[in-house]
PLY file of the C-alpha trace (Angstrom):
ply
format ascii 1.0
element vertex 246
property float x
property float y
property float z
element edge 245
property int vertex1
property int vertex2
end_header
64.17 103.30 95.07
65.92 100.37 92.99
66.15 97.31 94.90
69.91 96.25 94.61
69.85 92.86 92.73
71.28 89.90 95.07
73.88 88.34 91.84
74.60 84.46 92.37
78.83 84.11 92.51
80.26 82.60 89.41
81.61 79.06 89.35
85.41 78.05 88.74
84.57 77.45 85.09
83.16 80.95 84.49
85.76 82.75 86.67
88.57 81.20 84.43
85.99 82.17 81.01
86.59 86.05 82.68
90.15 85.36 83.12
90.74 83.97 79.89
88.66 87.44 78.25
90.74 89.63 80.64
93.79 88.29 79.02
92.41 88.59 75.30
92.34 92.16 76.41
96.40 92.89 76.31
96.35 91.89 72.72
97.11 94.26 70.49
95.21 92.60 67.74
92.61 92.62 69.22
90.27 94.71 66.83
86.93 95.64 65.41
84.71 93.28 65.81
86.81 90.59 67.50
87.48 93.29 70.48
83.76 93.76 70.68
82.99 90.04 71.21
84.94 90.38 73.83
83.94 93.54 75.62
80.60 92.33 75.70
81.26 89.11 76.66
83.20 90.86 79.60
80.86 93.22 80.41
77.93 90.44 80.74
80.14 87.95 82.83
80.14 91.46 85.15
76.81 92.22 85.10
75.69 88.61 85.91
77.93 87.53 88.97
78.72 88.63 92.18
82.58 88.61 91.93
83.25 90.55 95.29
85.73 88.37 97.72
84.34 86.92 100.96
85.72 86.32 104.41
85.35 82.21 105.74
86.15 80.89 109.33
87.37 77.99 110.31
84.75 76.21 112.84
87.73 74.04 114.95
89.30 77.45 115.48
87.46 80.37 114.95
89.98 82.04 112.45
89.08 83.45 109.09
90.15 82.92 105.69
89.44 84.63 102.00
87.79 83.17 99.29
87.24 84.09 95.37
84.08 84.57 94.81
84.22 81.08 93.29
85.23 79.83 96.64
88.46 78.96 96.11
90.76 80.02 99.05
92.91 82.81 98.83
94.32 83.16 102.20
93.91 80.26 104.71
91.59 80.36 107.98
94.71 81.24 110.76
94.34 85.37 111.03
91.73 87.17 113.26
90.52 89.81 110.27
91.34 91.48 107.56
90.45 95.27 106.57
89.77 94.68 102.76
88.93 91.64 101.08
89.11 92.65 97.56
87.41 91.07 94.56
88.01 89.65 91.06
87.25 92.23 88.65
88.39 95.45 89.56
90.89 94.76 92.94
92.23 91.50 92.45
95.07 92.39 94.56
97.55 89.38 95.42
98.01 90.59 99.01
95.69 91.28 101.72
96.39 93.31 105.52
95.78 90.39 108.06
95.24 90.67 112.02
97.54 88.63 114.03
97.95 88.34 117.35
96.14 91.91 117.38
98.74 93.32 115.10
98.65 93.84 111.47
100.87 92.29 108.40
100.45 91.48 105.18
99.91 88.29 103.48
99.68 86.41 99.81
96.68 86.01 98.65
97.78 83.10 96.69
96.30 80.41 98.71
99.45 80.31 100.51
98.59 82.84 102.61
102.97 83.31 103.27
103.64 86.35 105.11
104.75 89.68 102.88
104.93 92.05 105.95
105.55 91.51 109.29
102.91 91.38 111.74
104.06 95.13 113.17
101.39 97.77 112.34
98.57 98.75 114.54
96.32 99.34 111.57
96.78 98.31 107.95
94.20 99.82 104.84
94.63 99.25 101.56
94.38 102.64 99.64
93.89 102.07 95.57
94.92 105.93 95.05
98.16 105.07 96.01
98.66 101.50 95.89
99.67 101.48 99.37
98.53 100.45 102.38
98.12 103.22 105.13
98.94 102.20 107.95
99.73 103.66 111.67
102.18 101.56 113.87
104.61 102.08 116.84
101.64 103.47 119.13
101.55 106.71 117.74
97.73 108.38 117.77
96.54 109.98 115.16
98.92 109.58 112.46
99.60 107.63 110.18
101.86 106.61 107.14
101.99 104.66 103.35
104.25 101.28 103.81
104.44 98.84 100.78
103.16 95.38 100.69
106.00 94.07 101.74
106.03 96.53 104.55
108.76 99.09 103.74
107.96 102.76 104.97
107.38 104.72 102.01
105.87 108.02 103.99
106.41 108.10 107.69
103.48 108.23 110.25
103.50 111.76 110.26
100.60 112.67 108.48
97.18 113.65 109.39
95.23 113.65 106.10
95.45 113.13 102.69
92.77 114.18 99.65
91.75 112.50 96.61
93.83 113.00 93.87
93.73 115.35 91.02
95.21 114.32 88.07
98.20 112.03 90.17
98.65 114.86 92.24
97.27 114.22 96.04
97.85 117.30 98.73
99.08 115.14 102.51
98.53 117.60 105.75
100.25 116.80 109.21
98.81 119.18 112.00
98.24 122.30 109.51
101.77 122.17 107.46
101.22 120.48 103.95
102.88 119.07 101.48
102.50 116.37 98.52
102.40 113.03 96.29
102.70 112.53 92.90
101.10 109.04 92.03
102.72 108.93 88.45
105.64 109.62 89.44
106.28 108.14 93.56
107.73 112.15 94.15
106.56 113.11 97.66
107.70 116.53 100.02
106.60 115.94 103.94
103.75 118.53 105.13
106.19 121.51 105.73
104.04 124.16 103.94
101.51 126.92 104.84
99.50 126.35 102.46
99.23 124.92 98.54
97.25 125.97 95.67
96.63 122.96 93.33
93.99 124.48 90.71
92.89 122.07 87.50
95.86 121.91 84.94
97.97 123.40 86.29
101.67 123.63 88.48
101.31 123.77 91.69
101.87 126.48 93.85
103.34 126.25 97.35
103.40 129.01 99.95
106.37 129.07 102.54
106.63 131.98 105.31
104.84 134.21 102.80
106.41 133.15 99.52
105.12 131.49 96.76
106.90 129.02 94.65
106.92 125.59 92.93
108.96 122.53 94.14
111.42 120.34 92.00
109.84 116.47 91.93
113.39 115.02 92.03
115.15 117.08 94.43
112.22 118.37 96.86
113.69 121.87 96.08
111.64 124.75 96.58
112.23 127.65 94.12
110.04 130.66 94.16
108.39 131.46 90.59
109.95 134.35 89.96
113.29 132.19 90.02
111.63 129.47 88.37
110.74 131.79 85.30
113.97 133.61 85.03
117.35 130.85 86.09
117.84 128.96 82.97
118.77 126.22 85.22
115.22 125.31 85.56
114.38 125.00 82.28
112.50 121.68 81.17
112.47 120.99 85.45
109.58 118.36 86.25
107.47 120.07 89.26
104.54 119.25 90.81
101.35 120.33 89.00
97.59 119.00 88.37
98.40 118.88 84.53
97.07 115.66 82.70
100.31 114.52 80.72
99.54 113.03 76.93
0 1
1 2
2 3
3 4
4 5
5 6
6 7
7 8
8 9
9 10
10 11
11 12
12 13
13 14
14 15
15 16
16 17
17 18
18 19
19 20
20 21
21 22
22 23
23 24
24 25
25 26
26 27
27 28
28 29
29 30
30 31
31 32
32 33
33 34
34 35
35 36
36 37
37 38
38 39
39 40
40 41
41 42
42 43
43 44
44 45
45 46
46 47
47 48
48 49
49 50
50 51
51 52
52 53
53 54
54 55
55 56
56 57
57 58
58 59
59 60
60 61
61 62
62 63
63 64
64 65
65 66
66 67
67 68
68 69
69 70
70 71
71 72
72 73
73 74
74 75
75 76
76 77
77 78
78 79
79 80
80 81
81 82
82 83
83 84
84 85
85 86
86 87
87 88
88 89
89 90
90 91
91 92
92 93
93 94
94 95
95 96
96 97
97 98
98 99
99 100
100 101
101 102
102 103
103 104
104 105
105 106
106 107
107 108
108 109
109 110
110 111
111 112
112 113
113 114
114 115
115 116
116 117
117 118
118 119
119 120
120 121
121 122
122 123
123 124
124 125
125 126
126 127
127 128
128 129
129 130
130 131
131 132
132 133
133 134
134 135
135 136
136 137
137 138
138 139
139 140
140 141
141 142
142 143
143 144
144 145
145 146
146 147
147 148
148 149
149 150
150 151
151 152
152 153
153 154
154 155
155 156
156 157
157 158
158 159
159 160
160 161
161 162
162 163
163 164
164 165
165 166
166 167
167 168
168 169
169 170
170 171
171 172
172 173
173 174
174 175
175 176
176 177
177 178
178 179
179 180
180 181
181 182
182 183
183 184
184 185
185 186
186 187
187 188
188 189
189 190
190 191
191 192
192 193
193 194
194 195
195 196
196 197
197 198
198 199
199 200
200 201
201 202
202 203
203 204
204 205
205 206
206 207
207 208
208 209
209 210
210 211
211 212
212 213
213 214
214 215
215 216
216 217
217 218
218 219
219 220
220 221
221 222
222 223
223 224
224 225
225 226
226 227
227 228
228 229
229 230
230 231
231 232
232 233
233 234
234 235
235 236
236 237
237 238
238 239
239 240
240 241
241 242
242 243
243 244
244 245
């Protein structure tokens, strides 16, 4: 088996070089050969370091901290843990869940460490499908939720499960009901379905007391296909599907 190669952390200097190629990046003329220079610059700045972010305590007080992997901090030493840490190449997230008082909130990861969320959530994890945290809070077992960074309730702590996605589309299940997300778009319907078929490219089909239908992004509606194919009213209608938009 490959041994995993133990990568030195980049200095200050060469974590501002990657910044500085990151940027180069949103220019649009950036091309041919130019572009290459820097892709490969990129790539070998990636290759060479260890740019993963790492937890520090604070010896007078036993609290921990984040740091870059160039050591600079990110959040101060005054919170009891943090779930994910992040790194600087492909979650460089400016916020971070933080344990407080044996609650969780969330907090800049700025060097400030200023409080986005209130310390109010029994658990806080950072979910990159969503770009969400999920979280559980008020005591309830074995549920949870999606809150923002700043805290705000986006699904209630109802749910039981949630699958990858496919194509932005990501099937949520609360005690055997379903229902759905739509990453591109923030759409979601609460688990209230028996059952969902969500085949590759595709709309998706949801089954209600033995019916099967589709179900409006915008308005949540449910409208079984026959009346999907034949009211002009739906025509153009945006529902949820697996299909990869150009």
């Amino acid at each position: 088996m490959k041994k995993e190669k133990n990568l030195p952390r980049p200095t200050v200097r060469q974590l501002n070089e990657f910044d500085q190629l990151k940027a180069k990046m949103n220019d649009s003329q950036l091309q041919g050969a130019a572009y290459d220079e820097v892709i490969n610059k990129l790539n070998d700045l990636i290759s060479s370091y260890n740019w993963d972010n790492y937890e520090f305590v604070d010896p007078a007080t036993g609290k921990k901290g984040v740091k870059n992997a160039a050591g600079q901090i990110l959040v101060p030493a005054e919170f009891e843990e943090f779930t994910f840490l992040g790194d600087h190449h492909v979650f460089n997230l400016p916020h971070l869940a933080a344990k407080k008082d044996g609650m969780y909130g969330v907090v800049a990861a700025d060097g400030t460490g200023n409080v986005l969320a209130d310390f109010r959530f029994d658990v806080l994890t950072w979910c990159p499908y969503t770009g969400m945290y999920q979280a559980c809070w008020d005591g309830v077992k074995g549920k949870f939720g999606f809150v923002t960074a700043k805290g705000i309730v986006f699904i209630p702590n109802v749910l039981t499960k949630f699958y990858e996605p496919w194509n932005d589309f990501i099937l949520l299940e609360a005690d055997g009901k379903f229902g759905a997300l739509d990453v591109s778009t923030f759409h979601f319907v609460l688990p209230m379905f028996d059952q969902i078929d969500w085949e590759p490219d595709e709309y998706v089909v949801f089954h209600k007391d033995g019916v099967e239908g589709y179900v409006i992004e915008d308005t949540g509606e449910f409208v079984t296909k026959d009346l999907f194919k034949e009211n002009e009213k739906y025509d153009g209608a945006y529902v949820y599907n697996t299909i990869i938009n150009d």
